[in-house]
BALOBA-1460 file (C-alpha; in Angstrom, 3 decimals):
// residues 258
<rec num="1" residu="x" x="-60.941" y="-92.670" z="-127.488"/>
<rec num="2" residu="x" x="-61.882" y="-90.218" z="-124.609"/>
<rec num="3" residu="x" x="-63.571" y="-91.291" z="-121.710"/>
<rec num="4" residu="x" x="-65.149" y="-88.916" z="-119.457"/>
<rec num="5" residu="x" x="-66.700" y="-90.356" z="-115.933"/>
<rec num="6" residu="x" x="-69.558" y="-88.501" z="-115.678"/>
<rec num="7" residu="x" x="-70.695" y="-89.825" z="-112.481"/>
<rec num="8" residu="x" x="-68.855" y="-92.796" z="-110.794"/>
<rec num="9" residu="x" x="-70.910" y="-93.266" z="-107.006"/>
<rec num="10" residu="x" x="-73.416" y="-95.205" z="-106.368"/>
<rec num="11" residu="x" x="-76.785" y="-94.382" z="-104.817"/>
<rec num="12" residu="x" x="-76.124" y="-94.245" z="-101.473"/>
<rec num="13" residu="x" x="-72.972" y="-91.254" z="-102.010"/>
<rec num="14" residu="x" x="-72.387" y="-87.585" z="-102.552"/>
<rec num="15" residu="x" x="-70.950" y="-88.384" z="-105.643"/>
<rec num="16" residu="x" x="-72.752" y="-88.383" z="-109.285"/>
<rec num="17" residu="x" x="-74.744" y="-91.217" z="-110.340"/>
<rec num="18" residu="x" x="-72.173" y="-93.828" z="-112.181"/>
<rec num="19" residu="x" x="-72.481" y="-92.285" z="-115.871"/>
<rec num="20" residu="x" x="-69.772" y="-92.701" z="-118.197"/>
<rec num="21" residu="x" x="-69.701" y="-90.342" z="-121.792"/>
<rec num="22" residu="x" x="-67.868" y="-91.400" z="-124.790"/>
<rec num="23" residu="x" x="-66.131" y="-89.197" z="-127.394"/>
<rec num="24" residu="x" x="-68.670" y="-86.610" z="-126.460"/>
<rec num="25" residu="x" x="-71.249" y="-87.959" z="-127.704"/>
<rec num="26" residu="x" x="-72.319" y="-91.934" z="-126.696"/>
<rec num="27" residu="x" x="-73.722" y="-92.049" z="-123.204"/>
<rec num="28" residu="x" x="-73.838" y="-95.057" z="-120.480"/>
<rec num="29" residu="x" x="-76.599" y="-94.634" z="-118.181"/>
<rec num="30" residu="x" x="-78.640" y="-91.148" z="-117.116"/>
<rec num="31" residu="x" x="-79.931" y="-91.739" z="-114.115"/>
<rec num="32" residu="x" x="-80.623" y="-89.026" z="-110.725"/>
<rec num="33" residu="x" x="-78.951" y="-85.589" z="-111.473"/>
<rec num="34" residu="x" x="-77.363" y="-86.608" z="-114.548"/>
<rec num="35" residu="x" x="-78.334" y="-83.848" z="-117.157"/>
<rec num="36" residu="x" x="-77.797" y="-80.902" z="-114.811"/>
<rec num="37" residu="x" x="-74.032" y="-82.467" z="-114.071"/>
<rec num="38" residu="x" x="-73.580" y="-83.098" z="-118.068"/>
<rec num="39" residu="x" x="-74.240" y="-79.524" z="-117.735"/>
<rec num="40" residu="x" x="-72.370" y="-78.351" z="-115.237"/>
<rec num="41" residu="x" x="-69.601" y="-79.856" z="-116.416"/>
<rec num="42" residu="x" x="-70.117" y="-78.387" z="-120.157"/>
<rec num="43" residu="x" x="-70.755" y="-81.153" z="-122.084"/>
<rec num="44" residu="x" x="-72.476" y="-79.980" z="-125.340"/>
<rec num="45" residu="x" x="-76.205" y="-82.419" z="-125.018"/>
<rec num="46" residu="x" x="-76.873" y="-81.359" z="-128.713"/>
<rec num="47" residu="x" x="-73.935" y="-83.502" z="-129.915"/>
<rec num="48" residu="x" x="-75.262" y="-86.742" z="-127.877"/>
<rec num="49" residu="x" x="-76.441" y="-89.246" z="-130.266"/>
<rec num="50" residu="x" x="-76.457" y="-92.338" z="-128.673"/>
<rec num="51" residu="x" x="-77.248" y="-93.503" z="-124.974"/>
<rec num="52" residu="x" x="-77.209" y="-97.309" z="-123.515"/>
<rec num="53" residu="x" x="-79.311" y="-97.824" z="-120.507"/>
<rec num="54" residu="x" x="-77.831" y="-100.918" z="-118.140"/>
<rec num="55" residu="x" x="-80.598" y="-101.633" z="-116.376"/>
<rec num="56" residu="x" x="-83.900" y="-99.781" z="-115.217"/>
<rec num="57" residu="x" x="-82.938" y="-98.467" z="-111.652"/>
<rec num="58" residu="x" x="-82.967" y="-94.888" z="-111.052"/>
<rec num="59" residu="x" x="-79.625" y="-94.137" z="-110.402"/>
<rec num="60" residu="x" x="-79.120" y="-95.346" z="-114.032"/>
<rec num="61" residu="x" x="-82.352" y="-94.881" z="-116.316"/>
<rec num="62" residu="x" x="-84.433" y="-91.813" z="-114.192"/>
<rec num="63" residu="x" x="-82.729" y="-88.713" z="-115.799"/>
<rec num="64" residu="x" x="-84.226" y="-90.002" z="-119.162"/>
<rec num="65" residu="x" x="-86.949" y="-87.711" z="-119.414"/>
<rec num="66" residu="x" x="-84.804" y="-84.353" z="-118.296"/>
<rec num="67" residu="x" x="-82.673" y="-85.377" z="-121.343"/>
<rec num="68" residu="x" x="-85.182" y="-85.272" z="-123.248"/>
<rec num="69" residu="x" x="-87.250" y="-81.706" z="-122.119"/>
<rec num="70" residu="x" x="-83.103" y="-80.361" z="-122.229"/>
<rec num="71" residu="x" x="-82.959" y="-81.458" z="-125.743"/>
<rec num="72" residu="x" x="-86.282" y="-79.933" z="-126.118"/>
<rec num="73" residu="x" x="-86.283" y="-76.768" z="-124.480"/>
<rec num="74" residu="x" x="-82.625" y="-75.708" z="-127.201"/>
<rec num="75" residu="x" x="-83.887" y="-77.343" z="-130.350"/>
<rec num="76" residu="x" x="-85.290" y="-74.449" z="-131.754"/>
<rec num="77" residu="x" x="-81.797" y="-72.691" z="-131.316"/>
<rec num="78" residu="x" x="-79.335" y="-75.384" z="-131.785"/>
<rec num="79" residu="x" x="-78.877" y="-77.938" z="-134.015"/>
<rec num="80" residu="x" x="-79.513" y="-81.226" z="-132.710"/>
<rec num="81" residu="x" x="-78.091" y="-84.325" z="-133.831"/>
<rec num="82" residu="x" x="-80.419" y="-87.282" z="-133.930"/>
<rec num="83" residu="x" x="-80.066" y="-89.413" z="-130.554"/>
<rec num="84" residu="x" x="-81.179" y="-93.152" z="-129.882"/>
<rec num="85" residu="x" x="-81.682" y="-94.453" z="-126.749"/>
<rec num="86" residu="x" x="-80.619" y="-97.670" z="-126.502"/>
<rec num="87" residu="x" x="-82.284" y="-100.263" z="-123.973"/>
<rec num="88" residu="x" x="-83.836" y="-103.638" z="-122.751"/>
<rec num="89" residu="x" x="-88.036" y="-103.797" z="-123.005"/>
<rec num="90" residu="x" x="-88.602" y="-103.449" z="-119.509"/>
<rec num="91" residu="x" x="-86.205" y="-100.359" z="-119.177"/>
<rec num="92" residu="x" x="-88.126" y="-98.933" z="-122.149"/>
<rec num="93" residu="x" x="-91.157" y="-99.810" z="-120.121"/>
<rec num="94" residu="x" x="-90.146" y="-97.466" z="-116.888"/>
<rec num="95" residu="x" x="-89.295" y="-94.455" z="-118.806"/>
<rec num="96" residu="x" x="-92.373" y="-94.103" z="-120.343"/>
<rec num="97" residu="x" x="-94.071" y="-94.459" z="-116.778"/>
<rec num="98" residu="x" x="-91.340" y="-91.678" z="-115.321"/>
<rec num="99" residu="x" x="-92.885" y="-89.565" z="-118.068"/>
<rec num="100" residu="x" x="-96.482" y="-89.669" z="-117.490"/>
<rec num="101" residu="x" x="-95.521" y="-89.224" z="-113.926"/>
<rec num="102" residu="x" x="-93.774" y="-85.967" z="-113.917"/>
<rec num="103" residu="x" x="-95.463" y="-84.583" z="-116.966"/>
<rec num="104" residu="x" x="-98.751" y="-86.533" z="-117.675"/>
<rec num="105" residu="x" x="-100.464" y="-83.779" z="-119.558"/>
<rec num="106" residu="x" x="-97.505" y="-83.596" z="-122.316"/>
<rec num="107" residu="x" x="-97.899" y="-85.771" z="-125.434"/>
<rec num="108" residu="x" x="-94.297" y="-87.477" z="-124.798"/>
<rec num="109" residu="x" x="-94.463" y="-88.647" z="-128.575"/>
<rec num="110" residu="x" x="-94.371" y="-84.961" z="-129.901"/>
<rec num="111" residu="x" x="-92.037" y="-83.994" z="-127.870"/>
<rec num="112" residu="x" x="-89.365" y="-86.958" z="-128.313"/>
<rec num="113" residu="x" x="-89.795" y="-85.983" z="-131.576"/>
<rec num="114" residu="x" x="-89.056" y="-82.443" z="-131.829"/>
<rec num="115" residu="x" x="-85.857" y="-83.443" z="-128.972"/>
<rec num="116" residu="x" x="-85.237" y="-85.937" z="-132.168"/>
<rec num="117" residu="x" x="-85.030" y="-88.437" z="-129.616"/>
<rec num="118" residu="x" x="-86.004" y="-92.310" z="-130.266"/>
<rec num="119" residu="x" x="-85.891" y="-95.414" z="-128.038"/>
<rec num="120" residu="x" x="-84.553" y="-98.225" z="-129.566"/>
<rec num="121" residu="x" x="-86.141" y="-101.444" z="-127.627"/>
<rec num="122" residu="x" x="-84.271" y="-104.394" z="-128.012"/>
<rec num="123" residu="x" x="-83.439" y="-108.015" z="-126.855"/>
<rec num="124" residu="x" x="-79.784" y="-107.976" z="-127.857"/>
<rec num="125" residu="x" x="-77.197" y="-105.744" z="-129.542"/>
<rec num="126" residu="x" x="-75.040" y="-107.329" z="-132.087"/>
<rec num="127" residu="x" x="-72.126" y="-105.664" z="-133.104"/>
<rec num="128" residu="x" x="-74.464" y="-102.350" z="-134.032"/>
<rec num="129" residu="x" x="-73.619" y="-99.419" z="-135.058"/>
<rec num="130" residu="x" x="-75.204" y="-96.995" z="-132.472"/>
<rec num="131" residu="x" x="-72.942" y="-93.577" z="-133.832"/>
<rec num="132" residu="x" x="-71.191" y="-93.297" z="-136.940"/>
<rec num="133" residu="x" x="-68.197" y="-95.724" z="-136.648"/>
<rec num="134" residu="x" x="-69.195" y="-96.820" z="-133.295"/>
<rec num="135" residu="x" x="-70.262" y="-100.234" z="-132.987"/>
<rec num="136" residu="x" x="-72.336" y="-101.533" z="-129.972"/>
<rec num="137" residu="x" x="-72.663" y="-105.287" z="-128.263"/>
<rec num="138" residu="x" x="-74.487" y="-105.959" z="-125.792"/>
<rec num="139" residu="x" x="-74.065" y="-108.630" z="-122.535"/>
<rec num="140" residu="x" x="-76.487" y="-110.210" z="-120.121"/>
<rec num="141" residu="x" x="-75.327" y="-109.942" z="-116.394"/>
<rec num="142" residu="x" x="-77.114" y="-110.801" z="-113.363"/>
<rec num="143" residu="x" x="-77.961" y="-107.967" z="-111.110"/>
<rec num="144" residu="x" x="-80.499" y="-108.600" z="-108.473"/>
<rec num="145" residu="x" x="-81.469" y="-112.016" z="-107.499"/>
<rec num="146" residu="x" x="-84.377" y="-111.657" z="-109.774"/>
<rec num="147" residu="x" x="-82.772" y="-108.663" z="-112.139"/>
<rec num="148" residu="x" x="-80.802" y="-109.214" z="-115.617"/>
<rec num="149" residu="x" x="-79.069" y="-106.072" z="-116.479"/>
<rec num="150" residu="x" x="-76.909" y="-104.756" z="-119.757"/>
<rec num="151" residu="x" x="-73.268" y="-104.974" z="-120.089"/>
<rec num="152" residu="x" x="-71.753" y="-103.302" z="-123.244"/>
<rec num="153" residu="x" x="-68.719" y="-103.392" z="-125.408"/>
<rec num="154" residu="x" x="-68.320" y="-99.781" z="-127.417"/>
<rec num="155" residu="x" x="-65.881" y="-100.761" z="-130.890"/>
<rec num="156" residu="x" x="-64.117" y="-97.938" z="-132.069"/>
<rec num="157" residu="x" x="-61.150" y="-98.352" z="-134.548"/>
<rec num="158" residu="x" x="-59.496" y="-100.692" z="-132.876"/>
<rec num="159" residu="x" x="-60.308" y="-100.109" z="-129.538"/>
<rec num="160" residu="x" x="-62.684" y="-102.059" z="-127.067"/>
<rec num="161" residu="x" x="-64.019" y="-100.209" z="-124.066"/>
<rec num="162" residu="x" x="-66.535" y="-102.382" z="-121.890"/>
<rec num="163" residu="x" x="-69.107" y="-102.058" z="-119.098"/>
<rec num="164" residu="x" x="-70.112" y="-104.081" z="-116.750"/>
<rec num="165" residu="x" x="-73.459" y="-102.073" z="-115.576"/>
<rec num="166" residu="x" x="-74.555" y="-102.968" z="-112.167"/>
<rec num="167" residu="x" x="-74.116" y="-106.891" z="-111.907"/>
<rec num="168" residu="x" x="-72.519" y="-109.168" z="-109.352"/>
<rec num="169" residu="x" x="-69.823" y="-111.828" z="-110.492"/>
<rec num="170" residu="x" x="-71.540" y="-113.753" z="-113.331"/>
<rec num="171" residu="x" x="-70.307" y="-115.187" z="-116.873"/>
<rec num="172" residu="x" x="-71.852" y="-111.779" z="-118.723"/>
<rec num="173" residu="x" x="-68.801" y="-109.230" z="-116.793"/>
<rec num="174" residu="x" x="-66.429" y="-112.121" z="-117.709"/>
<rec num="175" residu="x" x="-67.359" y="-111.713" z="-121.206"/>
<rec num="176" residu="x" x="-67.316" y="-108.239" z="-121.237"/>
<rec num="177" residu="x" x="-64.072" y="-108.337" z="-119.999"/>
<rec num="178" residu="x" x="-62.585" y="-110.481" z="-122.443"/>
<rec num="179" residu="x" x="-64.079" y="-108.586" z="-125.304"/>
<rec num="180" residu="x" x="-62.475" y="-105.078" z="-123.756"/>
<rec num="181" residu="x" x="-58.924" y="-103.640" z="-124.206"/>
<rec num="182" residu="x" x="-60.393" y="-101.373" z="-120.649"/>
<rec num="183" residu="x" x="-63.372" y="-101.484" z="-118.872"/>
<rec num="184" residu="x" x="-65.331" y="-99.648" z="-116.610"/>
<rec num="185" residu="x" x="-66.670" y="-101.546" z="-113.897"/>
<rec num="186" residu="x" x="-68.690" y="-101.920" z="-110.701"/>
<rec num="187" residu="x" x="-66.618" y="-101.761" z="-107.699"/>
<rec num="188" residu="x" x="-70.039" y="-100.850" z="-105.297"/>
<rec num="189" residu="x" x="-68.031" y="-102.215" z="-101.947"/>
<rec num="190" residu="x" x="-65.366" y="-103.613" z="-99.864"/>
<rec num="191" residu="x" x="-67.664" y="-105.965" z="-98.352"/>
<rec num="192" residu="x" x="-69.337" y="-109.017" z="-99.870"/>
<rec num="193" residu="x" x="-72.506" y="-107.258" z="-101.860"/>
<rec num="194" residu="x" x="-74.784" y="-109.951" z="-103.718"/>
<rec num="195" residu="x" x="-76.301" y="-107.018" z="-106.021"/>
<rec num="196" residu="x" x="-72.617" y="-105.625" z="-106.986"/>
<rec num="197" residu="x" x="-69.083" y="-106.577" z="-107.800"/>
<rec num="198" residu="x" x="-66.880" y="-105.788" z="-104.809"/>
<rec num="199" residu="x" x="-63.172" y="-104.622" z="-104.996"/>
<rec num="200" residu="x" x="-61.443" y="-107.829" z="-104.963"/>
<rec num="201" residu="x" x="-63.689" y="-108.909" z="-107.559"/>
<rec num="202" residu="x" x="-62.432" y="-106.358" z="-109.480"/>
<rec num="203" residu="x" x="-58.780" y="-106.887" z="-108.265"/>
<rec num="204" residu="x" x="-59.030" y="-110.654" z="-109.481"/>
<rec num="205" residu="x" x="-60.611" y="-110.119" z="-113.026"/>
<rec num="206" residu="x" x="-58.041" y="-107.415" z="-113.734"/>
<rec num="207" residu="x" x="-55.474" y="-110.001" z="-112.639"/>
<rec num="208" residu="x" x="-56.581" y="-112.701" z="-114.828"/>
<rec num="209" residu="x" x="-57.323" y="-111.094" z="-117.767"/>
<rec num="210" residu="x" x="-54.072" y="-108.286" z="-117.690"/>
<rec num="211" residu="x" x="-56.419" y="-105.377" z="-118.859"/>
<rec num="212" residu="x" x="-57.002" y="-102.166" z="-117.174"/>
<rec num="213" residu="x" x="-59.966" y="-101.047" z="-115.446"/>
<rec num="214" residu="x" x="-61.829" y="-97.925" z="-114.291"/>
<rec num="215" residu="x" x="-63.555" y="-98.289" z="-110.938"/>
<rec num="216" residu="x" x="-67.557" y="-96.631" z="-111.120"/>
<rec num="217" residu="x" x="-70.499" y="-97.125" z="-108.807"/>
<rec num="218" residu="x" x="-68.247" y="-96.601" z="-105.787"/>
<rec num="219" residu="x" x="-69.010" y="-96.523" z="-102.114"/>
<rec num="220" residu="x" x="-67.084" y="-94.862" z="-99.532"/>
<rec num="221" residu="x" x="-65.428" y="-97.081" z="-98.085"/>
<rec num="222" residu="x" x="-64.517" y="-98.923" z="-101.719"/>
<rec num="223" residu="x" x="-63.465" y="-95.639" z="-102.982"/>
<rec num="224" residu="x" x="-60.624" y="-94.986" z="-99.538"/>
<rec num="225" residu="x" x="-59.827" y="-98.467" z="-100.582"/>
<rec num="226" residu="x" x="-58.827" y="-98.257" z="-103.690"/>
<rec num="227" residu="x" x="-56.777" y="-94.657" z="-103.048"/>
<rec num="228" residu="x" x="-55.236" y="-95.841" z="-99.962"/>
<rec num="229" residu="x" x="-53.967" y="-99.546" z="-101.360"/>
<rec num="230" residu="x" x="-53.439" y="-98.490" z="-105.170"/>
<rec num="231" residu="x" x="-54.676" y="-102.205" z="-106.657"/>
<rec num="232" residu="x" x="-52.289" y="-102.261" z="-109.873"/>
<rec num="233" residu="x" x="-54.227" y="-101.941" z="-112.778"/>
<rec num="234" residu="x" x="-57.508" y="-100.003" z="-111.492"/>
<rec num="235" residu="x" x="-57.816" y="-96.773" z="-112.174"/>
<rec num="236" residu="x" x="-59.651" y="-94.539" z="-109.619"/>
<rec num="237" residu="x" x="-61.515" y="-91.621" z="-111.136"/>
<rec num="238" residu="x" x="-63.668" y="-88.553" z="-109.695"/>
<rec num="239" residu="x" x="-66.811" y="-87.248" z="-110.932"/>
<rec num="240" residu="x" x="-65.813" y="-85.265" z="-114.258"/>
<rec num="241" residu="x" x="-62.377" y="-86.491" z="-114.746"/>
<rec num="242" residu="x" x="-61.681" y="-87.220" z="-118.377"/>
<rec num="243" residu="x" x="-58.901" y="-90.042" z="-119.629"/>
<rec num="244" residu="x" x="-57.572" y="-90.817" z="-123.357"/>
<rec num="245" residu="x" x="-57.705" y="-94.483" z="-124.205"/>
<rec num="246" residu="x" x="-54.920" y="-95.391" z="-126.738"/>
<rec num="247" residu="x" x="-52.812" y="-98.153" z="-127.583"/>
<rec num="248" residu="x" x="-49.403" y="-99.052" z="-128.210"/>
<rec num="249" residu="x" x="-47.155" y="-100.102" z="-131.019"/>
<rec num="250" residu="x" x="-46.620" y="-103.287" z="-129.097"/>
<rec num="251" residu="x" x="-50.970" y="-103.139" z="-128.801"/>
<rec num="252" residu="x" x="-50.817" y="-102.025" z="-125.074"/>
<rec num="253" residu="x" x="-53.500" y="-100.070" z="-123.768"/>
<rec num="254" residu="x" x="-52.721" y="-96.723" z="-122.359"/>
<rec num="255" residu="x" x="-55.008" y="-94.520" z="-120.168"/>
<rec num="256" residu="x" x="-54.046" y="-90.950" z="-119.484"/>
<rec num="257" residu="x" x="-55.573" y="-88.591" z="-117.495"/>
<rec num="258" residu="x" x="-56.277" y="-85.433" z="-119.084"/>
């Protein structure tokens, strides 16, 4: 499987929104500045078909509605393939306020529909498939205090590739990390952060469960911390950088830069 890290800051950094894209065509999160990077970087929108939204902060969910008007404005000259947006109630909930915000005088139904674009509301994923051969589970994690985000497991073949979302230490990352082969976590800071995971978080789940993990939603100072210490295990991607996840004859998991 190819991962591409989209975006892999947090809000608060130059770098990208944390966005993560799958195969070429699954998507974790959209949030600020999202489509015009996807763009940028020349990944082919047409051929997304499936996006997961984490949680309903804008760094992760506010791009929504670009997607959409991108999909839009090239569907009369490109053939789109069918894409469901994948997300909790009350994420559902803020898109369609974004949208009468930005564009209130645009029936958002129509033009979903001609972007053959469809949000897909729900209160759990089970083992779904959300692309052809690519099955979908979702997690609860805590975020804020008061916030319950998405962590979720992408199945292909026989590879597991998790996400942890924006969450803080909490029994839905430990899951996701014992259903993954790699995941693709929150490392937000160095310093304790009661919204995100912090780097020795990260350093102690990828030491008790021996799987490898790419570091997203980065600060500053947990990004120099990460490339100045090299934490075995962690992988420490840029905006745009693009790895192939394989395993082993021996089932190993394997990521190489590309």
């Amino acid at each position: 499987m190819k991962i591409k890290t989209v975006g892999t800051g947090n809000i608060y950094v130059a770098d990208r929104s944390a966005c993560t894209l799958i195969d070429d065509h699954i998507l974790v999160d959209c949030g600020n500045g999202i489509v015009k990077t996807l763009l940028q970087q020349g990944v082919d929108i047409a051929k997304i078909d499936a996006l997961l939204i984490t949680h309903q902060h804008g760094d992760h969910s506010l791009d929504v509605p670009l997607l959409v008007f991108g999909r839009y404005g090239i569907a009369n000259r490109t053939e789109l393939r069918s894409l469901q947006i994948y997300c909790r109630h009350d994420v559902a909930n803020i898109i369609r306020q974004i949208f009468r915000l930005i564009h209130p005088d645009i029936d958002t139904a129509e033009l979903m529909a001609t972007a053959k674009m469809e949000l897909c509301e729900f209160d759990e994923l089970d083992n779904v498939e959300v692309s052809p051969g690519y099955f979908a589970t979702s997690y609860e994690v805590q975020h804020a205090p008061h916030m319950l985000a998405n962590g979720y497991v992408i199945r292909h073949d026989d590879i597991h590739i998790g996400f942890s979302g924006d969450c803080h230490m909490c029994d839905g990352v430990e899951a996701v990390m014992q259903a993954s082969d790699v995941a693709v976590l929150d490392t937000t800071s160095v310093e304790p952060s009661k919204p995100h995971m912090t780097v020795g978080d990260v350093i102690g789940l990828v030491a008790k469960y021996s799987k490898p993990v790419i570091a997203t939603h980065m600060g500053d100072a947990s990004r120099q911390y990460l490339m100045d210490n090299h934490p075995a295990g962690i992988t420490v991607p840029n905006d745009g950088d693009e790895f192939i996840v394989n395993k082993t004859l021996d089932n190993k998991v394997e990521i190489t830069r590309i």
